[in-house]
Every structure is written in C-alpha cells, then in structure tokens.
N, C-alpha and C positions, 0 to 999 in steps of 0.2 A: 504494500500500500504506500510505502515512504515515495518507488518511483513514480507514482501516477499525482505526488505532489501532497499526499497526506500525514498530516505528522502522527506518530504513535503518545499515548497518556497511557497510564495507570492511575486507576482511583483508590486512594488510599481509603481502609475504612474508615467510617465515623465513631467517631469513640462519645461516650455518655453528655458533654458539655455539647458538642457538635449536635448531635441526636436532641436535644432538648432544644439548641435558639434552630434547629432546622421545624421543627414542630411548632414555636413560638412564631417563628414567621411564613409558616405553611397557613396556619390559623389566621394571621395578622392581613393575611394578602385574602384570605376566603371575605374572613368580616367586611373589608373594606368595600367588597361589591355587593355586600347584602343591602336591603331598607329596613327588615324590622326589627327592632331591638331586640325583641325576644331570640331571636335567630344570632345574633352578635353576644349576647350574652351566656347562649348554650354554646357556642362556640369557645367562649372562655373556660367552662367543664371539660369539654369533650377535649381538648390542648391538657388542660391539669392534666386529668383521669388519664390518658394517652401515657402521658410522661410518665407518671407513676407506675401503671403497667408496664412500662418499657424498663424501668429499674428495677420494679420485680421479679420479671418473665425473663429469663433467659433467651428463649426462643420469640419473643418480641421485640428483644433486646439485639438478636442476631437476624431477623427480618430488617430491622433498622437503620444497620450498617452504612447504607452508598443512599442518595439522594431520592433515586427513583422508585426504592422498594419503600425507602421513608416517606411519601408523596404519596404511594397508593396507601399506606398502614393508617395517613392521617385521612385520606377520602374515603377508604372504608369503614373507618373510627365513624365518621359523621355519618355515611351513610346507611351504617347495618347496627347503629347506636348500642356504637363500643363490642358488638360481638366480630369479636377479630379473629382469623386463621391463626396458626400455630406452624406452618411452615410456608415456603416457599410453592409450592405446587396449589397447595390449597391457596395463598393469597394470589397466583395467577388467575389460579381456575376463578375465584371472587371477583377478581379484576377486569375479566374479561366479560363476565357477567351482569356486573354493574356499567360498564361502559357498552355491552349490547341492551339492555334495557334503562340507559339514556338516549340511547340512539333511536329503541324504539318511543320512546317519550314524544322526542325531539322531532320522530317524522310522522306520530301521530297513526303507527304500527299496532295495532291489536294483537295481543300474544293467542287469543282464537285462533286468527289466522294462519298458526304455525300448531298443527293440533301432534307434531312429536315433538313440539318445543316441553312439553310434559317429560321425556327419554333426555331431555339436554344435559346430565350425570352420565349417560350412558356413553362411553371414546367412538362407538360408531356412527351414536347420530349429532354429533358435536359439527362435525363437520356438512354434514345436508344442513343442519339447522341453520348454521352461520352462514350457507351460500344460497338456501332459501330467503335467509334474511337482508341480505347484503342484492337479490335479484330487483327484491322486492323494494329496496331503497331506491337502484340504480334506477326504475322505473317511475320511481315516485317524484313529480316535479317538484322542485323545493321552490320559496316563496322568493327567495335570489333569480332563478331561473324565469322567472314569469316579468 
C-alpha cells in the first residue's frame, strides 16, 4: 500500500483515562444535536453508567480499546438502554442490526415486509435478508432524489 502513495499507522490501544474523555465526548457531541432536555440529560447517565461499567467489566473494558468499537459501545449504550454485548462478535452482530433498523427507520421500510427478517440470528438468512433489504432501499426514491 506504501507504493500506490498510502502511508501505514498503528492504533495504539486506549487505556482507562482515554476510554472515559473518549465517552465524555462521544456523549458531549450526541447532546449537542439533541432539542429536549430530557434526552440531554439521560445522556448525562447513560456517559456515567457507560464509564462505570467499563471499569468494572473487563470485557467492556476490552470492547473499548480503539475508537470505533468505543463509538459503537456508547451508541448501543443509548440505544439498547445500557444492555450491552460482552464480546466482539456479538457487538458487530448489535451493530449491524441497529444501523439496519435505522436504515429501515430512515427509508420508512416495514420489517413485515421482510417476513424471514424473523430467521435474521440464523448465518444463512443474514445474508438474503440484508440484500433483500438493501434491493428494496436501492429502489426506494429518497426525498434528495425527487
């Protein structure tokens, strides 16, 4: 990759003080785009309680590490209210699940629509379900498009 003009990094991991102003400011950037108060001020729990769990839990403590696995740990903190995975596999599989049912949100998708979105646990229909879902976006005009 160095020849085609790209330079190489290493991400060092985060260690506990890292891991906490990365969370304070994961939080700090969410509120700033919220309006209601009530929502800004659970935000200030869900950053505590976060943190706290992350110096107890070993295994949340080691989900926490690099930036990006810390970024999904605080968006599914808020959005599965604080029931968090316990590895890696399971916070993708979360991850990936929570950013397909914003997407179906977002394009106004019926999960009816997909009636083996029920089987989506199951590795064989993970893959129909996502290319069913992802047809049915590609087709759907967005309110940009118009």
């Amino acid at each position: 990759m160095i020849h085609e003009g790209f330079s190489s990094a290493e991400l060092q991991p985060m260690e506990l003080p890292e891991i906490d102003a990365f969370i304070d400011n994961w939080h700090r950037a969410v509120r700033e785009e919220l309006h209601e108060e009530e929502e800004k001020t659970e935000l200030q729990f869900l950053a505590k309680q976060l943190k706290e769990e992350v110096r107890h839990s070993r295994s949340k403590r080691n989900l926490a590490t690099n930036p990006l696995l810390c970024a999904m740990l605080c968006a599914l903190n808020r959005d599965r209210r604080q029931q968090l995975p316990s590895d890696r596999i399971e916070l993708y599989e979360a991850c990936c699940k929570m950013l397909l049912e914003w997407l179906d949100k977002e394009r106004r998708i019926e999960l009816a629509d997909y009636p083996c979105a029920g089987y989506l646990g199951h590795p064989f229909a993970k893959p129909i379900v996502f290319y069913e879902r992802m047809s049915q976006v590609a087709s759907t005009p967005s309110k940009r498009s118009l």
